[in-house]
N, C-alpha and C positions, 0 to 999 in steps of 0.2 A: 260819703261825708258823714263824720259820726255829727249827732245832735246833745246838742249838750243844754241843760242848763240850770238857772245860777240863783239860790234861794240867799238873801240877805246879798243887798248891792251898800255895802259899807265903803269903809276904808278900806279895809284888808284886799279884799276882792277885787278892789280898782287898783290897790295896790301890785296885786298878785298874782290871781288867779284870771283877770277879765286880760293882760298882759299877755299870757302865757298860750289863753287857748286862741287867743287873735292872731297869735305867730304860729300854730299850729297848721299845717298844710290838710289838716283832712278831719275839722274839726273846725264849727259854727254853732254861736250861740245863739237858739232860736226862745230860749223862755229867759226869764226874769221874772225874781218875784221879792217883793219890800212892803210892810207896810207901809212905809213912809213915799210918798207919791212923788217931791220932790228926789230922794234918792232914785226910786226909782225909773225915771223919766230919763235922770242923767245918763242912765244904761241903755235904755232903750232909744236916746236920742244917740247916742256915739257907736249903735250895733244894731242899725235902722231894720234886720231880719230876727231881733228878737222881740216874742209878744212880752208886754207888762202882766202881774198878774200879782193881786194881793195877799195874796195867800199858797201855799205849796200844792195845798189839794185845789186851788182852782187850776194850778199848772197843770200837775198828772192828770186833770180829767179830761185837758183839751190837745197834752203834747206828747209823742210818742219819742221819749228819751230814751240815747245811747247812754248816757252822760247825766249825774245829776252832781253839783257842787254845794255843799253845807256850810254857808258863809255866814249863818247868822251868829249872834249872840248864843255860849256856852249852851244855857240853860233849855234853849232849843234844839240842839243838833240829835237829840237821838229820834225826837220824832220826827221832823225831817230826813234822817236818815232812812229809817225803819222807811216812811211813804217810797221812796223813792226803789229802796229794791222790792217793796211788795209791790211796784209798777214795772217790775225788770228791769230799771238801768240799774249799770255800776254806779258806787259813791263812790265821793271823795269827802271826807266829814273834816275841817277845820280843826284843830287845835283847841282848847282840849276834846279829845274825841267823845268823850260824855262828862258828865257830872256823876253818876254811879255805876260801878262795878257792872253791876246784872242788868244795866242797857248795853252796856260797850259788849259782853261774852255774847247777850243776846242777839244781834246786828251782824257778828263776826258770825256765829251759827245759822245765820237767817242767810248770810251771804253766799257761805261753802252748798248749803243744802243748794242754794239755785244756781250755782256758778257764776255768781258776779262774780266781780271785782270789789273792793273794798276797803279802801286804803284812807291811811288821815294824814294832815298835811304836817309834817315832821321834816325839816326839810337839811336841817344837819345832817339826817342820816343817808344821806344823796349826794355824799361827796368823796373824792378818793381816800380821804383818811377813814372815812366811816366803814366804807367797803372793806379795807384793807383790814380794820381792826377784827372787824366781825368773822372776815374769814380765818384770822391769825384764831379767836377763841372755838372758830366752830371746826376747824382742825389741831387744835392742842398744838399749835405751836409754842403757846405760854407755858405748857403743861395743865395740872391742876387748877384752876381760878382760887385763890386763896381770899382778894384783899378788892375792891373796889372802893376809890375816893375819886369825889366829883366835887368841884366848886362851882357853880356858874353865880355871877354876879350879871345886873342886869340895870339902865333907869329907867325903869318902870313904876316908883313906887309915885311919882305923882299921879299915875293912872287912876289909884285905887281910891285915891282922894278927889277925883273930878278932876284935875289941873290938868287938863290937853297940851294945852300952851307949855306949860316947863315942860312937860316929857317932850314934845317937841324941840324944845332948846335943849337940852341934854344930848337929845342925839345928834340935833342940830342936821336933820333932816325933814325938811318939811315936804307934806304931802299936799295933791293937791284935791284928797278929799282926808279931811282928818277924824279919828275915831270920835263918836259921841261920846260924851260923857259918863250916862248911866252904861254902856257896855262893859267900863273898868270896874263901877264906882257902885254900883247898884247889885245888891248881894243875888235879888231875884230872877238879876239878868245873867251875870258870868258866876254868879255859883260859891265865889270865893275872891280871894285876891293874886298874890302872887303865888300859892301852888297851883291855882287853873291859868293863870296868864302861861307861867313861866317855869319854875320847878315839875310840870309836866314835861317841857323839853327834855333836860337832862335826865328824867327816869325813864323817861321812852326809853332817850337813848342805851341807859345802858340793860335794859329788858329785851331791848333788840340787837343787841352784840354781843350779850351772853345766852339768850333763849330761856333765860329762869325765870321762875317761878317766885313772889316775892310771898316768903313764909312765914315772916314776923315780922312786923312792923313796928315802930316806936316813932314817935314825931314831938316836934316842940315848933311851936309857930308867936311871931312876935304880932299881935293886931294891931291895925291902927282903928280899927272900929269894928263893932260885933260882926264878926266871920267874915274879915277884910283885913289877910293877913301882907304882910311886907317882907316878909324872912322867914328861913324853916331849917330846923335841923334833923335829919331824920337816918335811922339806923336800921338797918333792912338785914335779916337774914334769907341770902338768899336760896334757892332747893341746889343741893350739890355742899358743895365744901366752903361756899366763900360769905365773906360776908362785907357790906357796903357801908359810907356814908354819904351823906349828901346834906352841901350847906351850900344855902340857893337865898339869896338878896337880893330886891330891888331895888336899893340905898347906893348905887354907884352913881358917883359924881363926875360930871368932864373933868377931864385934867387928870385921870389916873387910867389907864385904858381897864376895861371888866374883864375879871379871869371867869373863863369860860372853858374846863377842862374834867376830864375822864382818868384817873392813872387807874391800868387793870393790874395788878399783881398775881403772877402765878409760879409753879415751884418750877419752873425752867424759865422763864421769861417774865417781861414787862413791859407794857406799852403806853404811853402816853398820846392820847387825842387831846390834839387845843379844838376843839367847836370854833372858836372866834376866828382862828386863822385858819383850818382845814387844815390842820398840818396833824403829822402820828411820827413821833420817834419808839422805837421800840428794841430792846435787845434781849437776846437769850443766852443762856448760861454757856453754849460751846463756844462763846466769841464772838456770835454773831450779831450786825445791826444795822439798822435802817433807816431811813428819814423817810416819809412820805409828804409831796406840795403837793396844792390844787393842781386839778388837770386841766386841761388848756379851756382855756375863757371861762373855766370854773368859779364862782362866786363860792366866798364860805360860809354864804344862807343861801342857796340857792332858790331861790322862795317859789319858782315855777316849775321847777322839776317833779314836786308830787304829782300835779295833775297832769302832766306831759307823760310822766311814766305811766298814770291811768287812760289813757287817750290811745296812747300807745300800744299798751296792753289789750286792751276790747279790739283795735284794729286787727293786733295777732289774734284773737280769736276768732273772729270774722274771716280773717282772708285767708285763714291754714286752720282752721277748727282745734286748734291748740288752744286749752285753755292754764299753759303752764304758768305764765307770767301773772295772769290774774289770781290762779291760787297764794301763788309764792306772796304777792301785795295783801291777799286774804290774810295770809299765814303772821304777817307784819302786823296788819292789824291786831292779830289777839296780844301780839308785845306791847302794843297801844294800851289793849283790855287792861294786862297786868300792869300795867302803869297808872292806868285808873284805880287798882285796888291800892293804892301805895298813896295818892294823893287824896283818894277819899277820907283815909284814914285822918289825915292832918284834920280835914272839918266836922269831924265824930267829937260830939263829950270827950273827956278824959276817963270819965268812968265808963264808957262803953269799945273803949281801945284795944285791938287785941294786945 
């Protein structure tokens, strides 16, 4: 039975990750850790074998983790991460997987060097269309990559202002523990606005379906208050031939559904990933074409599949001393890294921009 456990007992984590490892057959949450007493009591009262613990280093000093989960607020997750594989478990680091570049490379090098596992929780890319695209680019079935355009729209911009309550009416999903406020809203806590909320999704995504390298960046970001951005437009030249955009909003309103999409252009083909619906049409110059749906009882957020894939992965290392699956999740993660150099860039001066 792997041991897992769970720093920052939020929203997110009740939402997602405390879900996912409870339905796991060979996996139990034995630590919890919050500063906040009342948060975390609620954990430790509904998963009566995990200890509380206020801090990460009071955890690793008393619990010997398969499993460690990085559920707190942005601005902590790299040192959280960092404690937990210099204690030898595998991470799993939350979204955005840091706030600067040379924590994210650092954590991903600290990981390969010990044979963790390593993985951020990205969970569009855990789905039949995702799979499908990434192997179509990583076999040139498109040919050359020429052209990437990404829209994702999002309602998230009441986040950034404190308003729980509208974002929750927007999605018109209520939770039954909902985000605090300073997590969105608070520069000191999440780093930034909507490129650490959300504009980090879709450049994972397409860092981890094409494997590049982003070479020059340019950004333009709309604030609603100092380094608490709501919209971003940003120009990426990527390493190889191609080059990207990406225009990412939090200003979607009910009543218009959010575009949430990938188009890859390449000189024999082209593929289109919807994120929103998990769907990929794509075709290639000899006539050929394709649809991809969700695969059976597939969601198109899958939002448990990161850490079930990490859980999964340390089991295959343990019961057959393959450590291939944990590399490959390592390997995922540096896509994370270079996605962090892409989103840092938005919250740089303008005069210090490459």
């Amino acid at each position: 039975m792997l041991r897992v456990g769970l720093v920052g007992c939020g929203w997110w984590a009740a939402h997602a990750h405390l879900p996912a490892i409870h339905a796991h057959p060979d996996a139990t949450l034995v630590a919890a850790g919050d500063p906040d007493p009342s948060r975390l009591s609620a954990v430790t009262e509904r998963f009566p074998d995990a200890r509380g613990f206020a801090t990460v280093e009071e955890m690793l000093a008393v619990s010997d983790l398969d499993v460690l989960v990085v559920a707190s607020p942005a601005a902590f997750h790299a040192h959280a991460a960092r404690a937990g594989l210099l204690s030898g478990a595998s991470v799993l680091v939350e979204k955005p997987f840091t706030l600067h570049a040379t924590e994210a490379h650092e954590l991903v090098g600290r990981a390969a060097s010990r044979g963790l596992g390593l993985s951020v929780s990205l969970p569009y890319q855990y789905t039949a269309a995702a799979r499908s695209v990434r192997d179509m680019l990583t076999t040139g079935a498109l040919g050359d990559l020429v052209g990437v355009h990404a829209v994702f729209e999002s309602y998230t911009a009441p986040l950034y202002e404190g308003d729980v309550g509208e974002y929750l009416r927007r999605v018109n999903r209520p939770h039954t523990v909902a985000p605090l406020s300073s997590t969105y809203a608070d520069v000191a806590v999440a780093g930034g606005g909507h490129g650490q909320s959300q504009t980090s999704h879709v450049v994972s995504a397409i860092m981890d379906a094409t494997g590049a390298q982003p070479e020059h960046v340019t950004g333009e970001s709309v604030f609603a208050s100092p380094g608490m951005d709501t919209a971003n437009a940003i120009s990426l030249r990527l390493s190889g031939t191609a080059v990207a955009t990406v225009f990412s909003s939090g200003g979607a309103l009910p009543g218009i559904a959010a575009q949430q999409s990938i188009t890859y252009l390449g000189t024999a083909g082209s593929a289109r990933h919807d994120l929103a619906r998990a769907t990929l049409d794509w075709a290639t110059a000899d006539g050929a074409s394709g649809h991809v749906e969700p695969g059976d009882n597939e969601s198109a957020y899958p939002n448990g599949a990161p850490i079930t894939a990490l859980l999964d992965a340390v089991l295959q290392a343990r019961s057959t001393g393959s450590e291939d699956d944990l590399r490959r999740l390592t390997a995922r993660a540096e896509s994370a890294a270079r996605a962090v150099e892409v989103i840092e860039q938005l919250y740089r001066p303008e005069s210090t921009r490459d």
